[in-house]
N, C-alpha and C positions, 0 to 999 in steps of 0.2 A: 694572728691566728695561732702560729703557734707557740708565743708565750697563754694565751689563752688556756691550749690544750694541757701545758704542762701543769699550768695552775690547777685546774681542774684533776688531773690525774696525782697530783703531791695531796689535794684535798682528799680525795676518796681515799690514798693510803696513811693519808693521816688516821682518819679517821675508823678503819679497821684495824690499825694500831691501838685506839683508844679503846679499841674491845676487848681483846687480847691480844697479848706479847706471850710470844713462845720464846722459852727459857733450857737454858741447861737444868743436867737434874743438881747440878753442885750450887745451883742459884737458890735453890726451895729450900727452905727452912728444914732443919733436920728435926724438926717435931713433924711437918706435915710430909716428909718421906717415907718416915716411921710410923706412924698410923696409916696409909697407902699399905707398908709393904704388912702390916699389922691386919687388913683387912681384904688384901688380894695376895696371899705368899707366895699363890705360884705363877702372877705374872713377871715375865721378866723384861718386854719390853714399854716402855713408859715414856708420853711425850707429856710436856709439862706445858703450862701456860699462865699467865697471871692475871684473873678474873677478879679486877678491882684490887680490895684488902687479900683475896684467897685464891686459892691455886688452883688449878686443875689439871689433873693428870687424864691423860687419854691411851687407851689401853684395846687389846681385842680378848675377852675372855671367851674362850671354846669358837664358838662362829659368831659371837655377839661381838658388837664396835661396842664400845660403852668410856665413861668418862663418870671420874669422882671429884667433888667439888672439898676441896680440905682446908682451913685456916692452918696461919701461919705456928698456931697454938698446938695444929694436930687435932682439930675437931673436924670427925666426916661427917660433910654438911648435909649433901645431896651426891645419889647416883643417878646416872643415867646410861637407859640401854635403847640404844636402837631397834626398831622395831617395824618391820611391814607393812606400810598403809593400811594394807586388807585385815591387818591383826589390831587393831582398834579396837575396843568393845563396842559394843554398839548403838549404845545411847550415844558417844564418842561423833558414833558417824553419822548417827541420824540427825544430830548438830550440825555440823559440818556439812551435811547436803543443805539443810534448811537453812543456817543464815550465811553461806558461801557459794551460791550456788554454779556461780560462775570461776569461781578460782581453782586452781586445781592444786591439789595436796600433795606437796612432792616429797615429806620425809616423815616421817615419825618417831615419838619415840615415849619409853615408859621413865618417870622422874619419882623416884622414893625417898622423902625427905627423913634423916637419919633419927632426928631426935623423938621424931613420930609416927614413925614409918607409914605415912601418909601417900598415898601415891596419884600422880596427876597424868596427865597424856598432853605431850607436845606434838601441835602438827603443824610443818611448814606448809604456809598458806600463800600461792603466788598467784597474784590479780592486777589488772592492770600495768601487769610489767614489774611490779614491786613483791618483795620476800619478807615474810613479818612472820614470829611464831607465837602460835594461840596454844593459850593453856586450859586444859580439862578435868573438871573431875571424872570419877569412873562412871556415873550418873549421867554425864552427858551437858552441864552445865560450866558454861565458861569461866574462867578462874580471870577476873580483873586486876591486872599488873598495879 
């Protein structure tokens, strides 16, 4: 039973290891610190992580939590800001009531993609005991992964 347990509990932190790895900032490439500190100059404090091939810095600007998504090259991919369930747009929510109707939406947040400054809405969706995040356009229409 309790080799059982430990297998199981080395599996689950495996595998949010394989999400991200939180990193020093002396580990991130000095092209992707340099374009971070190039696009937010007056943060000073910075937790890094390694999101696949790119980085991610996670930061609090004024009372916003928010996070930048940067390759190793120094390209700002994607930001993201946290954001108030109730501050949703509203096509956003009127989604989210109609095909989740049972789940309850426990975080949110606004995603501005750099190259196109395209912006989508994430909402953590937890049902059945399970956490998954759904993506939106501002319209109201789910964005398919």
């Amino acid at each position: 039973m309790k080799t059982a347990f430990l297998t199981i509990a080395m599996a689950v932190l495996t595998a949010g290891a394989a999400q991200a790895q939180k990193m020093a900032a002396a580990q991130v490439p000095a092209a992707a610190t340099a374009a971070f500190k190039k696009a937010f100059p007056t943060v000073k404090a910075v937790k890094w992580e390694k999101e696949g091939a790119d980085y991610e810095a996670g930061f609090d600007m004024g009372k916003a939590e928010m996070s930048a998504v940067i390759t190793a090259a120094g390209v700002l991919m994607e930001t993201e800001t946290e954001m108030p369930v109730a501050q949703l747009p509203a096509p956003v929510q009127k989604s989210l009531a109609m095909n989740y109707k049972t789940a309850k939406i426990t975080e949110a947040a606004k995603i501005v993609t750099a190259a196109t400054g395209t912006t989508t809405y994430e909402a953590e969706v937890t049902q059945n005991g399970k956490h998954r995040d759904v993506l939106f356009n501002a319209d109201g229409t789910e964005v398919k992964k």
